[in-house]
C-alpha positions, 0 to 999 in steps of 0.5 A: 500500500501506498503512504503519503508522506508529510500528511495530517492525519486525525483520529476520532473515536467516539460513542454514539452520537457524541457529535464526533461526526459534526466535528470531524467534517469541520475538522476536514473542512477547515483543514482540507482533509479527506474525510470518512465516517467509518461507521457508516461503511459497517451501516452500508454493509448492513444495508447490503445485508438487509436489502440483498439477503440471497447475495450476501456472503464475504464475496459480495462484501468485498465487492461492494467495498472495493467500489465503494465511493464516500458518497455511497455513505450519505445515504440516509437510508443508513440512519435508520435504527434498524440498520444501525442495530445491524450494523452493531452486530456485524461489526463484531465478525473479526473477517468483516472487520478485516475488509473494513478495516483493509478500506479504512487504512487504505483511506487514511494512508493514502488519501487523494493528492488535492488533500493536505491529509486525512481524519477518521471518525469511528470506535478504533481508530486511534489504536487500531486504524490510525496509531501513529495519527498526528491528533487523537480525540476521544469525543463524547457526551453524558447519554441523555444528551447523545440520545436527544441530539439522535432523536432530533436527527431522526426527526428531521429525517422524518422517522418515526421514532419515539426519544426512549426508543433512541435512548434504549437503542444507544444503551444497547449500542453503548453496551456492544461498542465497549464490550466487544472483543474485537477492536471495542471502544476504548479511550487511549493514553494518548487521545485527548477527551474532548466531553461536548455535552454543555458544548454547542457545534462551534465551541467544540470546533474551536476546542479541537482547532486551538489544540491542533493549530498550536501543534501545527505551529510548534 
């Protein structure tokens, strides 16, 4: 595989709707970076899973994945509480990973030339995708904050949801994301905890630029 050199690189990891996303596309957007959501590509596999029954197997997988294009995961059909159940589940099949994970590291690595780098949002990205990232950021928020943001999102998509079954959702996602034998969701030594619950959108931005522009300066 091919590694640009002298490239930014920014990992993120984060629960389930702690803001890490809204974050990481500032975060890419003000820094040229490429950006990629990694949850989603396990969303838009389970996606696959749901849509193509009869076709899924690894072989499918890898197909879709080797021609899978960033806006592929803007879908909102990915959003949905039921995808993101199954992808939960996936996410725990140590060869799934593996295809993803080929997929991620390619993406962080070697990121297009009109891009000064690359930042990640996800669960293992700081220790398992990126471990030698420029910038390491654990983001998260208490879990009645991350469930109202969820649900207002879901709103907006006009799905029709009720706020507890979004908390009951990310409880259950939470449990799976930390207890999860392969790659779980863990803070490390080196990422820096960034907590956005009593934070608005530009207060975090502002939070993450001061850090990494004053290690860019130095």
């Amino acid at each position: 595989m091919i590694k640009r050199k002298n490239i930014i690189k920014v990992a993120i990891d984060s629960p389930a709707a702690a803001g890490a996303g809204t974050l990481a596309k500032a975060i890419s957007k003000h820094y040229n970076l490429f950006y990629l959501d990694t949850g989603k590509i396990y969303r838009f596999i389970a996606y696959l899973k749901l849509k193509f029954p009869k076709k899924y197997n690894d072989r499918f997988i890898r197909s879709k994945i080797k021609t899978l294009k960033t806006k592929d995961l803007s879908n909102n059909n990915l959003l949905s509480d039921e995808i993101g159940t199954e992808a939960s589940k996936i996410s725990k099949f140590k060869r799934i990973r593996e295809i993803v994970h080929s997929f991620q590291i390619n993406f962080a690595y070697n990121p297009p030339k009109k891009y000064k780098g690359s930042c990640l949002d996800g669960r293992d990205i700081t220790y398992k995708i990126i471990p030698d990232a420029e910038f390491k950021f654990f983001i998260t928020a208490n879990i009645n904050t991350r469930a109202r943001r969820r649900y207002k999102e879901l709103k907006r998509l006009r799905k029709k949801i009720t706020y507890n079954e979004v908390l009951k959702s990310i409880k259950k996602r939470d449990k799976s994301d930390f207890n999860r034998k392969i790659s779980p969701l863990k803070k490390t030594k080196d990422s820096l905890l960034i907590n956005t619950t009593n934070l608005n959108k530009r207060a975090c931005f502002l939070k993450i630029k001061k850090i990494i522009d004053k290690k860019l300066k130095d």
